[in-house]
Structure formats: structure tokens, C-alpha cells
C-alpha positions as CSV (number, residue, x, y, z in Angstrom):
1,X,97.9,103.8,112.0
2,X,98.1,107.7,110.4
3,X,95.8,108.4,108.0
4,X,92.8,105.7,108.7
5,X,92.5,102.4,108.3
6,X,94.6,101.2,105.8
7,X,91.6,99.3,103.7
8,X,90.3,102.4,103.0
9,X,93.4,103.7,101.6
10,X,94.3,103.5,97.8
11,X,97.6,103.7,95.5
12,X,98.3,106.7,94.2
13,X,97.3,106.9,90.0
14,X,101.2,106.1,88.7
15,X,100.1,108.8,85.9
16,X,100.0,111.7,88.4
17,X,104.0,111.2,88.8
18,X,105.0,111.5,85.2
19,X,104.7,114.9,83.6
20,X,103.0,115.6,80.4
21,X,105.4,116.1,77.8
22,X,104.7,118.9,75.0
23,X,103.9,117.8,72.0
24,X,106.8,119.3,70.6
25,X,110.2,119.4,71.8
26,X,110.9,123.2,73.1
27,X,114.6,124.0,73.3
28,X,116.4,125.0,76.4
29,X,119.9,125.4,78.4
30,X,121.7,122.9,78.2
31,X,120.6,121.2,74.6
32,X,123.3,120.9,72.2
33,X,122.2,121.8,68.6
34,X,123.5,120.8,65.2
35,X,123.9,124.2,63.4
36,X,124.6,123.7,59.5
37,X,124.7,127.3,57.9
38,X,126.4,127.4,54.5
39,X,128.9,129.8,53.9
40,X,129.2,130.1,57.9
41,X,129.0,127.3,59.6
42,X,130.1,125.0,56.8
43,X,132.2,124.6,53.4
44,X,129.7,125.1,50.4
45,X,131.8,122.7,48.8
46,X,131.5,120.2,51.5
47,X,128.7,118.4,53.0
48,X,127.5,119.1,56.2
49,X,128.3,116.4,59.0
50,X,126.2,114.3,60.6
51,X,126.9,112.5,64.0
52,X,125.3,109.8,65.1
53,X,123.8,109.6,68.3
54,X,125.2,107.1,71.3
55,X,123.5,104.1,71.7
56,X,121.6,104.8,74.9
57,X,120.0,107.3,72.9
58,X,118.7,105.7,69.8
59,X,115.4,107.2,69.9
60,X,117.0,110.1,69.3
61,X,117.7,110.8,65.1
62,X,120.9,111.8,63.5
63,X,122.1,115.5,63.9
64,X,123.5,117.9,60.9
65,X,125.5,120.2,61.5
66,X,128.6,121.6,63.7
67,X,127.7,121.1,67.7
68,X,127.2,124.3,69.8
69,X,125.0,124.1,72.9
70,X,122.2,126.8,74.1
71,X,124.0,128.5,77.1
72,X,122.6,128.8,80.5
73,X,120.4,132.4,79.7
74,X,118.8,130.7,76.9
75,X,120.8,132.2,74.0
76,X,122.8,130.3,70.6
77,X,126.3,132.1,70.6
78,X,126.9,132.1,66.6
79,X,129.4,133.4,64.1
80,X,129.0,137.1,62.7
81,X,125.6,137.8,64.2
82,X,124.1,138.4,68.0
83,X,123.6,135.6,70.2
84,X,119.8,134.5,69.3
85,X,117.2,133.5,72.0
86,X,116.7,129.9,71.7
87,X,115.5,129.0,75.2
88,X,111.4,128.3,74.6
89,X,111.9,127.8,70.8
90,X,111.0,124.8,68.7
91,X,113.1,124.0,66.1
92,X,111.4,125.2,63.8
93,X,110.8,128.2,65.0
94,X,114.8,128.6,66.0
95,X,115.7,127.8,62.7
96,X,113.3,130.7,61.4
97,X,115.1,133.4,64.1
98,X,118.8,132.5,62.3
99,X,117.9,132.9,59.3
100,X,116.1,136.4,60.2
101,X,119.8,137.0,62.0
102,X,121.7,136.1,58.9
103,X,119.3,137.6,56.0
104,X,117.5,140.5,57.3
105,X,119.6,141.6,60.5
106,X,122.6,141.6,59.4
107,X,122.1,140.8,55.7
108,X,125.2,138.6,55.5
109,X,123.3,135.5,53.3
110,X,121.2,136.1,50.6
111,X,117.0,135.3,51.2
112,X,115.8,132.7,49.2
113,X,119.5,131.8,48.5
114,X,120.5,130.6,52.4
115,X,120.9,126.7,53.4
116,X,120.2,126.8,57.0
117,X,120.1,123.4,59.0
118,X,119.2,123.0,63.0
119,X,118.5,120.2,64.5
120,X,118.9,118.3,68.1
121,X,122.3,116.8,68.8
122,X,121.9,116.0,72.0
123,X,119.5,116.8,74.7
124,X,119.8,118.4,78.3
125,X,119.4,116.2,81.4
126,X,119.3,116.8,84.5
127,X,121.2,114.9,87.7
128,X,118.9,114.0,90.2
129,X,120.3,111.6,93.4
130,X,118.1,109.1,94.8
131,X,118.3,107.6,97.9
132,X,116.3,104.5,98.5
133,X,116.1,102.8,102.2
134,X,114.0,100.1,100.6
135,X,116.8,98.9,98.8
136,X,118.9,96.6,100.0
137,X,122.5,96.4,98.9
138,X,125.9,97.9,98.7
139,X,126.0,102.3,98.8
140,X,127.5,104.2,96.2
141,X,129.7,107.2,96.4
142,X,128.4,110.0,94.6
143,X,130.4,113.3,93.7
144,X,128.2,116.5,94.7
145,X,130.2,118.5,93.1
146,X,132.1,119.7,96.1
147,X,132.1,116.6,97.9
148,X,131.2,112.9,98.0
149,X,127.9,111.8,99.9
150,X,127.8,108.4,101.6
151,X,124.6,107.4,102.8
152,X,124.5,104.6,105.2
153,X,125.7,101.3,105.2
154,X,125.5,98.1,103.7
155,X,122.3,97.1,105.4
156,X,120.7,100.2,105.2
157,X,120.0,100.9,100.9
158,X,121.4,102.5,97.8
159,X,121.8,106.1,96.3
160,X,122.1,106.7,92.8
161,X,122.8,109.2,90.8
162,X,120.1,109.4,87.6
163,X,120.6,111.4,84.4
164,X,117.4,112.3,83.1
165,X,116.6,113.7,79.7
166,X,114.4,116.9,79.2
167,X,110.5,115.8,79.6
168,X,111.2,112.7,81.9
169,X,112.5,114.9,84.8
170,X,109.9,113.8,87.1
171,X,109.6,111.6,89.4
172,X,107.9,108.3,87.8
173,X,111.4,108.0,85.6
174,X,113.6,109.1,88.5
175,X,111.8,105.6,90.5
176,X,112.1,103.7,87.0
177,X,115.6,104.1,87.3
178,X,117.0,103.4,90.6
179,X,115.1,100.3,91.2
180,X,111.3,100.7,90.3
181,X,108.7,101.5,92.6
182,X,108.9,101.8,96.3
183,X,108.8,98.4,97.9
184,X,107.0,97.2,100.7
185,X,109.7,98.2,103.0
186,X,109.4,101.6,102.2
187,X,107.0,104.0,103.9
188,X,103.9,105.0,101.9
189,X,105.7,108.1,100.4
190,X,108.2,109.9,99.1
191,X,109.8,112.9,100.0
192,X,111.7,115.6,97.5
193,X,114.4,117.6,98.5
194,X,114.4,121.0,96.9
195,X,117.4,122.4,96.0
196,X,121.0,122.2,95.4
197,X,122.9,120.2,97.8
198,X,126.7,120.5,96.4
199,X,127.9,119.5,99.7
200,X,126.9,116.6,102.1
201,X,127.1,118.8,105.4
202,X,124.3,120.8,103.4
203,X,122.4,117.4,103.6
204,X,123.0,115.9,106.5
205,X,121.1,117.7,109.0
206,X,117.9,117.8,106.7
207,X,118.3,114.3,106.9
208,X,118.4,113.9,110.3
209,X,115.9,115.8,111.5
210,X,113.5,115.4,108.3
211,X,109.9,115.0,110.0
212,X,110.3,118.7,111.7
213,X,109.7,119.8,107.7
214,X,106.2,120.0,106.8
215,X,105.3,120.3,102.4
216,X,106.0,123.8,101.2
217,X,105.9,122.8,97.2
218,X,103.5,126.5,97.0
219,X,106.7,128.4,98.1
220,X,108.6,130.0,95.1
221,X,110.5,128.5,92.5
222,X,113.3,130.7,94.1
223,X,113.4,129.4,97.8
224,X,115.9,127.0,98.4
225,X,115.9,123.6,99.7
226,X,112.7,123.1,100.6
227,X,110.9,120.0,100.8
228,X,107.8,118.6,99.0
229,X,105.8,115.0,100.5
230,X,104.1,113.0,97.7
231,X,102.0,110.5,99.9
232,X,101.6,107.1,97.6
233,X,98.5,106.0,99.5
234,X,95.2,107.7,100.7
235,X,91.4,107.9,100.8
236,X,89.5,108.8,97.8
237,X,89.6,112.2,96.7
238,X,91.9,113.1,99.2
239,X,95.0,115.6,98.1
240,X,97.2,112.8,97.5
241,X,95.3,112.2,94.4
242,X,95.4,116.0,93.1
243,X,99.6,116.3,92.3
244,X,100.5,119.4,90.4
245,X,103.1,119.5,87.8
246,X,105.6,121.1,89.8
247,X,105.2,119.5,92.7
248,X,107.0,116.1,90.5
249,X,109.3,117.8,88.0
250,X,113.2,117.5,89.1
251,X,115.9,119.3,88.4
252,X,119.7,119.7,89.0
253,X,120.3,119.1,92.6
254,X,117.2,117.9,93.8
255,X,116.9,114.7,95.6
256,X,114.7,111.9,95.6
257,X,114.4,110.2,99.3
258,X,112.5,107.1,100.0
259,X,112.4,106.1,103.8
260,X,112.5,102.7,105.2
261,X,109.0,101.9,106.8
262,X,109.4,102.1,110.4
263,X,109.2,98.2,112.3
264,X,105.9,98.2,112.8
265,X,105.2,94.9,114.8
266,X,102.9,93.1,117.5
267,X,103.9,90.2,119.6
268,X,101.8,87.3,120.8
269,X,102.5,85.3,123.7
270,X,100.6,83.1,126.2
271,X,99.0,79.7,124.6
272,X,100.3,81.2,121.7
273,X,103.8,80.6,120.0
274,X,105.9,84.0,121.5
275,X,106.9,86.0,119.2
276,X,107.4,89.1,116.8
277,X,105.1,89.7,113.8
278,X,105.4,92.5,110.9
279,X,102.0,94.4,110.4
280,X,101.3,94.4,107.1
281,X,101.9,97.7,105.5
282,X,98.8,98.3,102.4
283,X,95.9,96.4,104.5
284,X,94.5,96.1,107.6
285,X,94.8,93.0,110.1
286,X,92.2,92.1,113.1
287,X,93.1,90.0,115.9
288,X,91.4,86.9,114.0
289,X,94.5,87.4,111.3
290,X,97.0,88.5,113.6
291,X,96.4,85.0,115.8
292,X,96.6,83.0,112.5
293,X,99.6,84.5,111.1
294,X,101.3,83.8,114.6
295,X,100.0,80.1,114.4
296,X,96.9,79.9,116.6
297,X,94.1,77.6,115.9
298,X,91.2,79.7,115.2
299,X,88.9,76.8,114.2
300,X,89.5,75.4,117.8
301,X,87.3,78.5,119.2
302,X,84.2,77.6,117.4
303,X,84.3,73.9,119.2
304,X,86.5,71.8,116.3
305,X,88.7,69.5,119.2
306,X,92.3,68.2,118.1
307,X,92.3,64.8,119.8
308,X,96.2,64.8,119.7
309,X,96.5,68.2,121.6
310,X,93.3,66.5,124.3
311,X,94.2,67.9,127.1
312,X,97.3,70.0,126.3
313,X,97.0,73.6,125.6
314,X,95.9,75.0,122.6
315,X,93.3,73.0,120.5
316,X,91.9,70.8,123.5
317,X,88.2,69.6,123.8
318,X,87.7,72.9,125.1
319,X,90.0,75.2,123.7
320,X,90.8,78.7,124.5
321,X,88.6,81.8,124.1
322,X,89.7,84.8,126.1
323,X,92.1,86.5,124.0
324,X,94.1,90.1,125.5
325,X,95.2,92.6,123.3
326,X,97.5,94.7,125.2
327,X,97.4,98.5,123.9
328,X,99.8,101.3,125.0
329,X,97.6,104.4,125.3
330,X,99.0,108.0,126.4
331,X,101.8,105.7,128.5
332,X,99.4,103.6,130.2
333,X,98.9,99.9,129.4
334,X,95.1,99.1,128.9
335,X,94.4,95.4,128.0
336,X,91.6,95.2,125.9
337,X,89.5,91.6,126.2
338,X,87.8,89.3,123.2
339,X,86.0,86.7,123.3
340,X,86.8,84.3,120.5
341,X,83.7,82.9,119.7
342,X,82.1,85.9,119.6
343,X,84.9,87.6,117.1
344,X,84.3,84.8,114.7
345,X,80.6,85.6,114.5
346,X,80.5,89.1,114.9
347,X,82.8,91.4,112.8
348,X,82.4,94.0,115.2
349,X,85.1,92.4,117.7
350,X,87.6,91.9,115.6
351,X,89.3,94.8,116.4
352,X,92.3,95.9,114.2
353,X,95.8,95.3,115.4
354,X,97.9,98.6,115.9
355,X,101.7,98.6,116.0
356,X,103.7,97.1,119.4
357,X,100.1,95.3,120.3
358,X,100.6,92.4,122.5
359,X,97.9,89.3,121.6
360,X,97.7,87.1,125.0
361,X,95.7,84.3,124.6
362,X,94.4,82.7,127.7
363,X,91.7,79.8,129.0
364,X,88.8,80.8,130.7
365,X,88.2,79.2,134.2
366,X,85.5,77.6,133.1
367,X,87.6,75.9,130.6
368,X,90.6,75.4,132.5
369,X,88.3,73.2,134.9
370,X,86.3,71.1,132.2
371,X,89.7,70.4,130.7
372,X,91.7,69.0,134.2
373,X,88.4,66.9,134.5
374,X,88.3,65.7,130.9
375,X,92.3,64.9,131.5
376,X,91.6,63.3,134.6
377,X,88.7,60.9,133.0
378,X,91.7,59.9,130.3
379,X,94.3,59.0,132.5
380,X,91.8,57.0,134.7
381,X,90.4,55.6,131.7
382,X,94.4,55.0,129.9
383,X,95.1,52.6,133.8
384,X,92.0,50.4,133.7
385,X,92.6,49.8,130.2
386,X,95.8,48.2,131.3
387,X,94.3,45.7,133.4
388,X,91.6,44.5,130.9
């Protein structure tokens, strides 16, 4: 089990994977603007049009003005003037740099005399794909642009494509919208791939050979597909709680991968029922639980006798106390023995169960011998009761 026992491991604060938005909206490319300038952009003896934004975006009020978006180097293209630098503006403060342009650059509108409206129209997003193997369910085809990415198969989870708006571009929206929060089939983080991935060969391979990549979120904004971890469990004060900004803000191309949790499993056999067992993924589990959850009687071990099951197995007047946990160690086998009475009074040997343990539980001699003479004393007892 990586990373200690799981008990002492905590969730991850939910806070550190949203972003803290500004406390005003600052424009960028991408936004589309309403731009009402009269005389320009705009009859002076009509009035200015509004639109109405879609109903997915409600929060969002009513735009005046004609639409033109803020191009990809951050500027406005507008009528009769220079492109102006919107990118890193406020409203506000955009609306201040036209009517500079329009009054004192170029002098085309009179100060004091100019109606100049800007206001948001619609804001920028950004595509993000996330691919969730803790999801179980049909796979959707997504476009990449240059081709279509299909990720596994019915059986094996989902990938969507999110649209997220400016300032929820991280990675506690991009989870609220593909499904929620990693289930517990998912491993205890989340991996995000840097970059744009237009085409699924690009992906593929990253896929495939994905634990070779180690985090590298302090590389530069400029490298290209790289790959950050977010673990969503650890000890406290561990680096898992201290998550910069950058390393959970998304943009265009960059993908969101959750992992299925590996099958990590022990097997009992023996007095007890065979069989497979899931280890439990967010706490630990000692050989006292792993026997209950595969059905053993651990009252039995402190001396409590099941008068139906005298004499057969599991839960007899003297029931079974040797227990063998079978461990794989550096390719050898070692099997590791417990005495059941002492585990229930002494915490100290419960030992935890690890992944592919097997649980053998067993009689002692001892016990194997008082319970053929117990069984013997019944059935002599059962035939001279017939002939009373």
C-alpha cells in the first residue's frame, strides 16, 4: 500500500481544486463584447441592440451593442481607429481605452459629447476532455479537431468533452461536470495532460505507457504535453495539500484522466469460505476484518461454541485459532502465522492486509484432537440414547 497506511491518509481540501476567481471579470481572447458606439457602431437615430443571453447562461446579463470578439493577441479590431488592447482589461477600463481611440487619438467623436457602450456578450471557454475509468457506461466519440478519439469500451468508462467558461477552468468544475467526484473505483488521483492533443495517435502512447511520466507542472507554460499528478489522498501536511494555481487551471487541449483503481484483492481459503475479496480503498483492514468480511466467525476464537456446527468445522466447541496470512515478498512466499485469540486482545497482531494476501485459516493439533474426542463422546452418547 504506497504512501502509508491508508488511516493515516486524508482527502484532499475540495477548495484547493477550484481557482480563485478575480473579483472582477478581466477580458481576454476569445470573449465576445457588445460594442455600442454612436455614430460608429450604431444609428444615432436608432437604439442600440440588446441580445439576450442563451439559457445555459442566465447568470450572465443582457449585452448592448453590435458583437465583435477580442482576437487571439488580445486586441478589439474596431471601425476607423487601431485595434485596441483589450486582453487584461476590465470593462471598465476597456471602455475608457475606446473612448481615448475615438476622442483624443483620432479625434473622430466629440469628448463629453460620445455615447460609448461595452459590455460582455458572451464569454470565452475553454474545451477540456475528460476521461473517467470510474465511470461505467457507453464511450463517446469526441472530435479532436483532426480526428476522433475513442477510449475503450463499454465496460471500461466515459470521456467527455466539457466547455468551461473563463474562471471555472479548473479542475473542481471540469469533475462537476463529467460525473462528480472520483468514485471509489477510481485510484486516489488524477492525472492532467498538458497540452494539445489534436490527434489521438498524439494520445495514445502517453496513455499507454503513463506511469514512466513523473509531475513536471514547474516546467514552462511553453513545454508541451507534459503531465501534472494531483494525489486526492495523503498524510497531513504532505504536498498533496499545497496545490498551486497552475498546477489546476485547464485550458484548450488539456485533458483530464482518471484511472480505474487497480484490483486490489486477498483471498481466503481453508475453514474459511474460498474466495476473492476487494480491499477497501480509503481505510485500512487487519486480518480480524478481512476474516469477517469473508464470513468467518470471529466470536468462535474467544471460546463462544455454535452447538449446530459441534463438531464440524468452523464454530465447534473448540474452534479454530491458527490463522496464515500468505505474503508474496521479493518473489518468495512467506506465510506469516496469528494466533486468533491473541489478535483479538492485542491490537498488535492484527496485522494489516496487503493486496493478493492469502488468509488460511487452520485448527491447531491440539484442537483438532479435543474436537474428534468431543465428536466421538456425541455419537457414543446419540446410540445409547437409542436404546433407553
Amino acid at each position: 500500500m504506497d504512501g502509508g497506511p491508508r488511516s493515516q491518509q486524508e482527502p484532499i481540501n475540495l477548495v484547493r481544486l477550484r481557482q480563485d476567481p478575480p473579483p472582477v471579470y478581466m477580458l481576454g481572447p476569445g470573449d465576445t463584447l457588445g460594442i455600442y458606439i454612436e455614430g460608429v457602431l450604431g444609428s444615432r437615430d436608432e437604439p442600440p441592440p440588446v441580445h439576450f443571453p442563451e439559457q445555459k447562461q442566465r447568470d450572465i446579463p443582457p449585452a448592448i451593442g453590435y458583437p465583435i470578439p477580442i482576437r487571439e493577441d488580445g486586441t478589439l479590431p474596431l471601425p476607423l481607429v487601431p485595434a485596441v488592447i483589450a486582453d487584461g482589461l476590465t470593462l471598465t477600463q476597456l471602455e475608457a481605452a475606446i473612448r481615448k481611440a475615438y476622442t483624443e487619438d483620432q479625434k473622430i467623436l466629440v469628448p463629453g459629447r460620445d455615447r460609448i457602450i461595452v459590455t460582455l456578450m458572451k464569454p470565452r471557454t475553454y474545451k477540456i476532455l475528460v476521461i473517467r475509468e470510474d465511470i461505467r457506461g457507453a464511450i463517446s466519440q469526441r472530435s479532436l479537431s483532426q480526428g476522433e478519439l475513442v477510449i475503450g469500451s463499454e465496460q471500461a468508462g466515459a470521456a467527455n468533452l466539457v466547455e468551461l467558461r473563463a474562471y471555472e477552468n479548473d479542475v473542481l468544475h471540469a469533475l462537476s461536470e463529467s460525473g462528480g467526484l472520483p468514485g471509489v473505483n477510481a485510484k486516489n488521483e488524477l492525472i492532467i495532460l498538458r497540452g494539445s492533443f489534436d490527434q489521438a495517435q498524439d494520445l495514445a502512447p502517453i496513455l499507454d505507457d503513463l506511469d514512466s511520466y513523473v509531475e513536471v507542472s514547474d516546467r514552462p507554460s511553453s513545454e508541451k504535453k507534459n503531465i501534472v499528478r494531483i494525489p486526492l489522498r495523503g498524510s497531513p501536511g504532505s504536498p498533496v495539500q499545497q496545490l498551486r494555481q497552475q498546477d489546476i487551471i485547464l485550458d484548450n487541449g488539456d485533458i483530464v484522466y482518471i484511472r480505474s483503481r487497480d484490483a486490489e484483492v486477498f483471498y481466503t481459503g481453508g475453514l474459511l469460505k474460498g474466495g476473492q475479496h476487494p480491499i477497501p480503498r480509503d481505510y485500512d483492514l487487519d486480518v480480524l476484518g478481512a476474516m469477517a468480511m469473508a464470513g468467518g466467525s470471529i466470536a468462535a476464537a474467544a471460546g463462544g461454541a455454535n452447538i449446530d456446527g459441534f463438531g464440524s468445522g468452523v464454530g465447534s466447541i473448540f474452534p479454530p485459532t491458527r490463522v496464515l496470512v500468505i505474503r508474496t515478498v521479493n518473489g518468495r512466499q512467506e506465510a506469516i502465522e496469528i494466533d486468533l485469540r491473541r489478535a483479538l486482545a492485542d491490537s498488535g497482531q492484527r496485522i494489516l492486509i496487503e493486496p493478493n494476501d492469502f488468509i488460511v485459516l487452520e485448527y491447531r493439533p491440539k484442537e483438532v484432537f479435543m474436537n474428534m474426542i468431543l465428536s466421538t463422546f456425541r455419537i457414543n452418547f446419540s446410540l445409547n440414547s437409542l436404546w433407553d
